[in-house]
C-alpha positions in Angstrom: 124.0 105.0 104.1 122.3 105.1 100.7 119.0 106.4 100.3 116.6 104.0 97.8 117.0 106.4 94.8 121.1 106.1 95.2 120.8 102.6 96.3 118.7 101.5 92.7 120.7 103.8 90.3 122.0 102.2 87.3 123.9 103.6 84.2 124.3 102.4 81.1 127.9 100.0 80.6 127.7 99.4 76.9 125.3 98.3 73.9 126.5 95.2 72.0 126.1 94.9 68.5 123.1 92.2 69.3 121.0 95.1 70.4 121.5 94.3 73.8 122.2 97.0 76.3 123.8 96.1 79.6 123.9 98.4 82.5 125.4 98.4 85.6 124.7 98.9 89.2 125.4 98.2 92.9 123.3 96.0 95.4 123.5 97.9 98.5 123.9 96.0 102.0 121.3 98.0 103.8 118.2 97.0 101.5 118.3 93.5 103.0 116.6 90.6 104.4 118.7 89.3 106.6 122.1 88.4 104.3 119.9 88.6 101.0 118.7 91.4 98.8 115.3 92.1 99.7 113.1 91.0 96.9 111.3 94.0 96.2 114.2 95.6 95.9 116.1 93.2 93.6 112.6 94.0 91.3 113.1 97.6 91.6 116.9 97.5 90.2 115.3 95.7 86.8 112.4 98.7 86.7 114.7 101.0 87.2 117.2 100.2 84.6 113.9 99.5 82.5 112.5 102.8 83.0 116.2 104.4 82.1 116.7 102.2 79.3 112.9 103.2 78.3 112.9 106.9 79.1 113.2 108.5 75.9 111.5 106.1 73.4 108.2 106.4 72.2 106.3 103.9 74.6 108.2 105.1 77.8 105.8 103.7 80.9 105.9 100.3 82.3 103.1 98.4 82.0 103.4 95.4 83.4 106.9 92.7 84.8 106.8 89.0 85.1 110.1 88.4 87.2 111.4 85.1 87.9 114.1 84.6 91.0 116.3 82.1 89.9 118.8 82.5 92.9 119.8 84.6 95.8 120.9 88.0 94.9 123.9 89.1 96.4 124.9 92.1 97.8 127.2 93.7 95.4 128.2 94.7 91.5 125.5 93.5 89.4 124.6 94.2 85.5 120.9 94.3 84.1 121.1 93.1 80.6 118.0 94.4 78.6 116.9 93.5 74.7 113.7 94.5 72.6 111.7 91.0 72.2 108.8 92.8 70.1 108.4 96.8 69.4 105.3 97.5 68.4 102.5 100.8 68.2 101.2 100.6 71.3 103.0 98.0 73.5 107.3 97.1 73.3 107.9 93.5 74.6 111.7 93.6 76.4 113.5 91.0 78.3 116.0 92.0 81.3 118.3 89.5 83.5 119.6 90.5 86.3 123.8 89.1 86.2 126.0 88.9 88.8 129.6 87.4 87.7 127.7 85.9 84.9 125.5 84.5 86.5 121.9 84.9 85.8 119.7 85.5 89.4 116.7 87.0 88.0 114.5 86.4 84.7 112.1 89.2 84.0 109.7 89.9 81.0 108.3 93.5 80.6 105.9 95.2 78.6 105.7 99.1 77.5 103.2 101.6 76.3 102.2 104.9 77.4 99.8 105.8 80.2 99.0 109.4 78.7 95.4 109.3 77.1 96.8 112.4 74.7 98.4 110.0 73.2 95.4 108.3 71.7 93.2 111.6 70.4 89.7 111.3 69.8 89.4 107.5 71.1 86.7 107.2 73.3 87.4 107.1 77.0 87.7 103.6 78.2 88.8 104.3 81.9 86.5 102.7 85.0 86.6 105.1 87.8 84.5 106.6 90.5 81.8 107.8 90.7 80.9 104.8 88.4 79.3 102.3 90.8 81.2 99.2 89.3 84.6 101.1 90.0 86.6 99.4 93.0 87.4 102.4 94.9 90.2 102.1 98.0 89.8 99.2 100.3 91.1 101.1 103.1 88.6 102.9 105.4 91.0 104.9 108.0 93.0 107.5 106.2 96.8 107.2 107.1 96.6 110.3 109.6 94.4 108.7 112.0 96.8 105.2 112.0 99.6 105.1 114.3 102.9 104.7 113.4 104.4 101.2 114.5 107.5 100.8 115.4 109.7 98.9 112.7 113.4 98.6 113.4 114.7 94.7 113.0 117.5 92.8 112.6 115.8 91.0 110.0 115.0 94.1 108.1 118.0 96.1 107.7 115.9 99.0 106.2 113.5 99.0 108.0 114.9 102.5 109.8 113.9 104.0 106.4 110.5 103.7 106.2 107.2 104.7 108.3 104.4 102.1 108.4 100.9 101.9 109.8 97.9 99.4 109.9 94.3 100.2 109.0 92.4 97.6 111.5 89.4 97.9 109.2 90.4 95.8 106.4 90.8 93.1 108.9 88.2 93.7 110.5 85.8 94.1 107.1 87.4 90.6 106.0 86.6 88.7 109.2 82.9 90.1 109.0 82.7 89.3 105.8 84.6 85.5 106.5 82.1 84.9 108.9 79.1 85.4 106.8 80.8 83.3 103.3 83.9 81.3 104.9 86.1 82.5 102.5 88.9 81.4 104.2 92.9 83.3 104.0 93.6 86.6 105.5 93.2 90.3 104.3 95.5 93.3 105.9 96.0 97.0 104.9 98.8 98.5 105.4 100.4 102.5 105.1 104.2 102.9 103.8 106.0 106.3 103.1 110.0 107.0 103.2 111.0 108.9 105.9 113.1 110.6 103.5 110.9 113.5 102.3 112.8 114.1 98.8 112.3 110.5 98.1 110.5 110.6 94.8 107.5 108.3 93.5 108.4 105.9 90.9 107.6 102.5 89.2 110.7 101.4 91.2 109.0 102.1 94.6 105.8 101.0 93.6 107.8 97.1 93.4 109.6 97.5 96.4 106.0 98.3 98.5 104.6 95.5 96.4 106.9 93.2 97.5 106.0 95.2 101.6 103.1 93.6 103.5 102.1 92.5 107.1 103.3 88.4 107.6 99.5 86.7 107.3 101.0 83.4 107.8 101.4 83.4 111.8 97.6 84.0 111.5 97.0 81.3 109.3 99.8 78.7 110.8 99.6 77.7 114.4 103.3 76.8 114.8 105.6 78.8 112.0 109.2 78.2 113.2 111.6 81.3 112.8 111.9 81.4 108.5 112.4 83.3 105.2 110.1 83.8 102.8 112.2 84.3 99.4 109.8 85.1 96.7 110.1 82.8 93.5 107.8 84.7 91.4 106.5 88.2 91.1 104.0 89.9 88.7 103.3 93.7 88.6 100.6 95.5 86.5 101.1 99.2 86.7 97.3 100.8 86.7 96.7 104.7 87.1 99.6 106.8 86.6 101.7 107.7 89.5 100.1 111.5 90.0 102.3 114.2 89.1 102.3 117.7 90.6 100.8 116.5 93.9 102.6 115.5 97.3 101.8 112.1 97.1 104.3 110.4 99.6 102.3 107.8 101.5 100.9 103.9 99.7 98.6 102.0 100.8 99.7 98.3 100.4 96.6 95.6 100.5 97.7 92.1 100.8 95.6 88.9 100.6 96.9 85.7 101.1 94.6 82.6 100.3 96.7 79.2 100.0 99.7 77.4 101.9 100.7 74.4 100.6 103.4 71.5 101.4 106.1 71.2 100.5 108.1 74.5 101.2 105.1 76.1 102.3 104.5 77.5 99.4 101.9 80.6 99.5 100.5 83.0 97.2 100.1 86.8 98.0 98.0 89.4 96.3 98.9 93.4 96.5 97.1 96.5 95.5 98.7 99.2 95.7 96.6 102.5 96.6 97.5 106.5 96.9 97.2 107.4 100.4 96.0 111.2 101.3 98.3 113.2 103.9 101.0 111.9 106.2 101.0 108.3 108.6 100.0 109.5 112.1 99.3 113.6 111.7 96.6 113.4 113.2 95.3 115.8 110.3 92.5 113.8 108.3 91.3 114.5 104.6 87.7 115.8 103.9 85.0 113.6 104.0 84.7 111.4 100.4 88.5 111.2 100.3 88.3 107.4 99.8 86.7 108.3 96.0 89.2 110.0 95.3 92.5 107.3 95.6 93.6 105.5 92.9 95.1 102.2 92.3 98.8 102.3 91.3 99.8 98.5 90.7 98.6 95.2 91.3 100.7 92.1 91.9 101.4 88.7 92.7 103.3 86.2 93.9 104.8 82.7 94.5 106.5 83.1 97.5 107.9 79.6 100.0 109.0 78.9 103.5 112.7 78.3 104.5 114.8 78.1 107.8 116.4 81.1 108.1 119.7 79.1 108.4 119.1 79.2 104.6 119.3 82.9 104.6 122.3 83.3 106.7 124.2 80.5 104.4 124.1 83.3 101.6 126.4 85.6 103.9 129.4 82.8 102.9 128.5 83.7 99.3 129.0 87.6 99.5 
């Protein structure tokens, strides 16, 4: 059983005299919904090679991923074929497909720069963050060690054994308040996410798999949702703040909005924020007061996402 670093590693195949540089991976069986690659997951095997392809050039951060799912991953060898669009000063342009047999199942466009502000001397800081009083500062009110953990294990989810997970009531709660006063209509939830494998390490890729993690709003929002599967068609991540270094950050806080459902396909939109959690989910050992000043956002994203019988899922098994 692979752990999510072994289960995204990539390496490079070859470079072809276009410029492009294909490399090569696995899609493991255990990060699955159901019969199909999770789509998180399927995201974080084109930021990872990315990020290796990226590692030791001049702008080596991700900035932001437009991904397109053309069709169903399967589980399975699978290449990442990356070229430079645009290299410029502060931002490198790159386009990445993610191939199976040929194939093409995913379409993403990414953007590079740096997220060191060393790298900019003597420019003016341009950063919004607390104590300003027009910062956004976390959303969630309960820090993780006062949320219980919730059990997880499904079918459905065939990683789900790998992960802890908590609710924060309050960011429901907050929302319905606040619905109540404006009718904004949709749903907000807050949820906590850490690997239960400590040595897990933080990365861009994990930040699109959590992205891609989120209570299901849509049994609150539809009165009668038959058993389905919600493959995601398109996904956007901005990476924010930098992923902290030097600190024991193991625990994301995942924010989710979802505003519209629309026929046909049920198609929905879902918004992510994804926040630095202090401490461990469920220790029982809360930060110092003001901790909630102190979190950062990581990413924000969105996504296109529709409603199918989960027959549809369990067709792809034939595929494999």
């Amino acid at each position: 059983m692979w752990s999510f670093s072994e289960a995204t590693a990539v390496k490079l195949k070859e470079q072809r005299q276009d410029g492009t540089r294909v490399y090569e991976g696995l899609a493991d069986k255990d990060w699955c919904i159901g019969a199909v690659p999770h789509g998180g997951y399927v995201l974080a095997l084109l930021v990872g090679a990315l990020s290796l392809d990226q590692a030791q050039a001049a702008l080596p951060d991700i900035l932001h991923i437009t991904t397109h799912y053309l069709r169903p991953t399967a589980i399975g060898p699978f290449e990442v074929h990356i070229r430079v669009i645009r290299a410029g000063k502060t931002t490198c342009n790159l386009a990445a497909e993610l191939r199976q047999k040929d194939v093409i199942k995913v379409s993403s466009h990414a953007v590079f720069g740096t997220m060191d502000p060393a790298s900019n001397p003597g420019a003016p800081s341009l950063m919004l963050e607390p104590p300003s009083p027009l910062a956004r500062i976390t959303p969630f009110r309960t820090p993780p060690a006062s949320t219980p953990l919730v059990p997880r294990k499904t079918d459905r989810m065939k990683f789900s054994d790998r992960l802890n997970y908590s609710r924060d009531p309050t960011v429901r709660e907050h929302y319905d308040r606040t619905q109540a006063q404006d009718g904004a209509g949709g749903v907000e939830m807050g949820a906590y996410w850490s690997f239960i494998d400590r040595t897990e390490p933080m990365t861009p890729a994990v930040l699109s798999l959590i992205a891609d993690l989120f209570p299901n709003a849509l049994p609150h929002m539809l009165a009668k949702l038959p058993p389905s599967w919600h493959p995601t068609i398109t996904m956007s991540v901005e990476f924010k703040f930098p992923i902290p270094r030097g600190t024991d950050l193991r625990t994301l806080g995942a924010f989710s909005s979802m505003r519209f459902v629309n026929d046909p396909h049920g198609r929905h939109d879902v918004y992510v924020e994804l926040w630095t959690a202090p401490g461990e989910i469920g220790s029982g050992e809360p930060p110092a007061n003001g901790w909630r000043e102190g979190q950062r956002c990581l990413a924000v994203a969105h996504q296109m996402a529709m409603l199918m019988p989960y027959e549809v899922n369990l067709r792809n098994t034939a595929r494999l």
